[in-house]
C-alpha positions as CSV (number, residue, x, y, z in Angstrom):
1,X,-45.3,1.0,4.3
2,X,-44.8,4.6,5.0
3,X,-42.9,7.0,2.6
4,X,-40.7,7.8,5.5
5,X,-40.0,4.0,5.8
6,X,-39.4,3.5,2.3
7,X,-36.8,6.1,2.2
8,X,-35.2,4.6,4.9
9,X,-35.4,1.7,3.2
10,X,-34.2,3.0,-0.4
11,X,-31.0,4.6,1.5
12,X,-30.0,1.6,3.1
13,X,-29.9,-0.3,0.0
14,X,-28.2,2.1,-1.2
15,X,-25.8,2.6,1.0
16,X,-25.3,-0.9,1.0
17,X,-24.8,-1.1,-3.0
18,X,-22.1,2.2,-2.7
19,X,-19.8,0.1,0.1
20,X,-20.1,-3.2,-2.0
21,X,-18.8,-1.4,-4.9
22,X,-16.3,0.5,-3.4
23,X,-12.6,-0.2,-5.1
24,X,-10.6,-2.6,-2.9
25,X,-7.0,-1.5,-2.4
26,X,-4.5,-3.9,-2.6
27,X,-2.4,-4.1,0.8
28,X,1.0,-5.5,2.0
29,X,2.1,-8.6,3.8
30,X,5.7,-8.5,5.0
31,X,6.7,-12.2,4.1
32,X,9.5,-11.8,7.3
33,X,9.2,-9.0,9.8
34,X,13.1,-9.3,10.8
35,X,15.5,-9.2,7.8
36,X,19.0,-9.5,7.4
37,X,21.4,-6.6,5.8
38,X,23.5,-9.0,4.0
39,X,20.1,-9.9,1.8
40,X,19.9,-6.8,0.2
41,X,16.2,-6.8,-0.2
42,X,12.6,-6.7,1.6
43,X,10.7,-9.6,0.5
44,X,7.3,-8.8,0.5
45,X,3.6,-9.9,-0.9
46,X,1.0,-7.8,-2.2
47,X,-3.2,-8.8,-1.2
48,X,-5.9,-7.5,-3.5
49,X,-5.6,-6.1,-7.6
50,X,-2.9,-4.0,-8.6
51,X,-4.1,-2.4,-11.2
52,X,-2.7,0.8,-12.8
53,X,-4.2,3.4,-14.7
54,X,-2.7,5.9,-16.6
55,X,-2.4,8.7,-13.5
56,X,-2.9,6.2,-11.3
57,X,0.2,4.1,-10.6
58,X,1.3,2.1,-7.3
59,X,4.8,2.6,-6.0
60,X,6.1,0.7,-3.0
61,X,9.2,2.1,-1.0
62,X,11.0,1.5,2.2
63,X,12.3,4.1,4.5
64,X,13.7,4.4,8.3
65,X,10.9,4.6,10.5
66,X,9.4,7.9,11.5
67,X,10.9,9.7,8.5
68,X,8.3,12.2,6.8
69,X,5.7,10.7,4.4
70,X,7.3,12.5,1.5
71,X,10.6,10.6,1.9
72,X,11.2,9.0,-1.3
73,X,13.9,6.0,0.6
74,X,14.2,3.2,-1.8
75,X,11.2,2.8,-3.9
76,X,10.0,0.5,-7.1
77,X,6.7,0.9,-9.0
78,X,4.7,-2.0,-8.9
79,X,3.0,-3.2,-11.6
80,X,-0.1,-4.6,-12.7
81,X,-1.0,-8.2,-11.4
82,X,2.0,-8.1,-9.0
83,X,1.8,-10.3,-5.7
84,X,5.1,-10.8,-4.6
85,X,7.9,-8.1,-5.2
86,X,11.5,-7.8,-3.6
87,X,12.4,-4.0,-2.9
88,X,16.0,-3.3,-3.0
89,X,17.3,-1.9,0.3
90,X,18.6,1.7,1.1
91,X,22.2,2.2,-0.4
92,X,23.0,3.5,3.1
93,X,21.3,1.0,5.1
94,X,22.1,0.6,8.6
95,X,20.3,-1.8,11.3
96,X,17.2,-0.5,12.4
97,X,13.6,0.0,12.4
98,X,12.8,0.6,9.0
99,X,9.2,1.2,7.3
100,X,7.5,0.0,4.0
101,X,5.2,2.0,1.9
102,X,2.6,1.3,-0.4
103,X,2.0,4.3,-2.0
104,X,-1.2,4.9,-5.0
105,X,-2.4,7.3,-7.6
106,X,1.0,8.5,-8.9
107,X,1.9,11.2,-10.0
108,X,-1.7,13.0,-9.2
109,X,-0.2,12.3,-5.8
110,X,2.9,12.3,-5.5
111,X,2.6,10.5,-2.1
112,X,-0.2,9.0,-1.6
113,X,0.5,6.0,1.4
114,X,-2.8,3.5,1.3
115,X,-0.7,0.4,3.6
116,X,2.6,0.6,5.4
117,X,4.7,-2.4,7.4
118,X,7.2,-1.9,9.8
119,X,10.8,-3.9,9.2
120,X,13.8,-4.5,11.3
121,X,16.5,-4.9,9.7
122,X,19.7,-6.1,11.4
């Protein structure tokens, strides 16, 4: 084999190792895309590890759609081991399209949005 070859070969693997290892990120799964206002809550199910550090903590909110990722809207942390979670609507909630945010590494980001679902709420 040729040293150029077994560089290849060295960088693929690699390469390889540094994408297996990569940290998964949990992710959200809307358990109904439509909800009603008279429920008062989203319903929703979180894939993957929640697992918080001490500067790193996952927060979930839900806003009206298209508002500015720094819109706070009604938000909950989430904590660690979480897989289902029930965010309390807007005080101020009208029907509408509506987002929900996962948001990571709190507070050295303050927003930090790794998922995000779109909800209608009517």
């Amino acid at each position: 084999m040729t040293i150029a070859r077994t560089i290849t070969a060295l960088c693929l693997i690699a390469l390889i190792g540094a994408t297996a290892c990569k940290k998964s990120q949990p992710h959200l799964v809307l358990v109904k895309d439509t909800v009603e206002k008279s429920t008062a809550v989203v319903k929703i199910k979180i894939a993957g590890v929640v697992k918080n550090e001490e500067k790193s903590r996952y927060w979930v909110n839900i806003v009206k759609a298209g508002s500015p990722e720094s819109e706070w809207g009604s938000w909950i942390w989430v904590s660690d081991g979480t897989t289902e979670l029930d965010i309390p609507m807007p005080r101020d909630v009208v029907e509408g399209a509506y987002e929900v945010r996962l948001h990571s590494d709190y507070p050295v980001k303050t927003f930090n949005i790794i998922d995000r679902k779109p909800v209608t709420i009517k």
